[in-house]
C-alpha positions in Angstrom: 181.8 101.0 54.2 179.0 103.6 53.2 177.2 106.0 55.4 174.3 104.4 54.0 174.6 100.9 55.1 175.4 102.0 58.5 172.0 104.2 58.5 169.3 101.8 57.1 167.0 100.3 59.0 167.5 96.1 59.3 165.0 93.6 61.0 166.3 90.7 62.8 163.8 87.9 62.8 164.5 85.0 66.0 162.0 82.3 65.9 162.3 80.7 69.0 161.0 77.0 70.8 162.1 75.8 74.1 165.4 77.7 73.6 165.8 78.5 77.1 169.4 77.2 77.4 170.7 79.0 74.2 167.9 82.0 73.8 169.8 84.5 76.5 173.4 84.3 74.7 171.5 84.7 71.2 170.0 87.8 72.5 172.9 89.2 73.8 174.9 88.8 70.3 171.7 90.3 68.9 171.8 93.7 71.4 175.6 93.7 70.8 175.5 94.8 67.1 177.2 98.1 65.9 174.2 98.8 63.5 172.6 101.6 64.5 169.5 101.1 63.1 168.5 97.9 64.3 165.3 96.4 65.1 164.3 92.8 66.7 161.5 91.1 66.7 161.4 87.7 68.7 158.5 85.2 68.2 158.0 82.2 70.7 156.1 79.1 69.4 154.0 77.7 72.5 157.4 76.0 74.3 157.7 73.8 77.6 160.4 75.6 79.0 160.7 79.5 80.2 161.7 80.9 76.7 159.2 83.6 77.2 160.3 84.8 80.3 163.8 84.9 79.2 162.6 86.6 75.8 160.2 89.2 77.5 163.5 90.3 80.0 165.5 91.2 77.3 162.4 93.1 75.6 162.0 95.0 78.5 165.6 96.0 78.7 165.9 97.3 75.2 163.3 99.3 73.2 164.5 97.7 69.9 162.8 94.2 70.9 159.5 93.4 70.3 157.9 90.3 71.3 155.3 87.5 69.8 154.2 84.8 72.1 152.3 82.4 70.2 149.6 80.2 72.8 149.4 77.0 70.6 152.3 75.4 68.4 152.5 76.2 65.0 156.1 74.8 64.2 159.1 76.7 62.0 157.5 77.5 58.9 154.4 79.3 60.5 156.5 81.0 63.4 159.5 82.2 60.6 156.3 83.2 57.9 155.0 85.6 60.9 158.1 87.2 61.6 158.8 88.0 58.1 155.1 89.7 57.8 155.9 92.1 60.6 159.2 92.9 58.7 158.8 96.7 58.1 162.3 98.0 56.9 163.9 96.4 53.4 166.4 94.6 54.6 166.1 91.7 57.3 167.8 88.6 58.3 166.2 85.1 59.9 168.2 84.3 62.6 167.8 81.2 64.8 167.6 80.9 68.6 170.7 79.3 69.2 172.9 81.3 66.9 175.5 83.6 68.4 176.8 86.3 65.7 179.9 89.2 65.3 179.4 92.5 66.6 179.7 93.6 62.9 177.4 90.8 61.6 174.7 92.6 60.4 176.9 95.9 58.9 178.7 93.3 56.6 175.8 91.7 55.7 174.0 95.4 54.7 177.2 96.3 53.0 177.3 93.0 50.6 174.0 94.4 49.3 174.9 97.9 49.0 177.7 96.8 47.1 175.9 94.5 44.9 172.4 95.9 43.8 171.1 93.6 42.3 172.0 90.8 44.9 168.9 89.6 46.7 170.7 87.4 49.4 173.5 88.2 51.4 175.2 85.8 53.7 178.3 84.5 55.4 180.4 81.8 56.6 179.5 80.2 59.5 181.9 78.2 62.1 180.4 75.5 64.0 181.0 74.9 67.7 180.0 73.4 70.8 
């Protein structure tokens, strides 16, 4: 794989609602990358549960986390719409709060497009569990 995949910047989008039992081990996969040039930016729709608390502990334990707590509902396509408006690097990736991904996930993903130019979309298998 190129030096340059490995060095350009990539924004992970998690839209999150009452996600408290899954949000923590998303997270973690998130922080656990092996891109170096990774930033995250979390965005809780008004939930029930302590999603925010959970979310705001793991932005407070890594500078690459940046938090949105929205104080009324909006639902998925408003909460997903405002992530991707803070987006401020080329490449990005939605991913949602109760999806755990591959140390290498978002290198593969970056490499795909470096490979392929004029490719828009990268993406991969997925394996279902639980």
């Amino acid at each position: 794989m190129g030096q340059e995949s490995q060095t350009k910047p990539v924004t992970v989008c998690v839209p999150v609602y009452n996600a408290a039992k899954f949000v923590d081990a998303t997270l973690e996969h998130v922080a656990a990358q092996s891109h170096p040039a990774m930033r995250v930016v979390i965005a809780v729709d008004r939930s029930d549960d302590d999603s925010v608390e959970r979310c705001r502990k793991r932005c407070a334990a890594d500078p690459r986390f940046g938090l949105v707590v929205h104080d009324k509902r909006i639902g998925w396509i408003e909460n997903i719409n405002g992530l991707i408006a803070r987006v401020e690097t080329d490449d990005y990736c939605v991913l949602p709060h109760d999806d755990l991904i591959e140390p290498e996930y978002l290198t593969c993903l970056q490499g795909g497009l470096d490979r392929n130019p004029n490719a828009a979309v990268a993406y991969t298998d997925i394996e279902a569990f639980g």
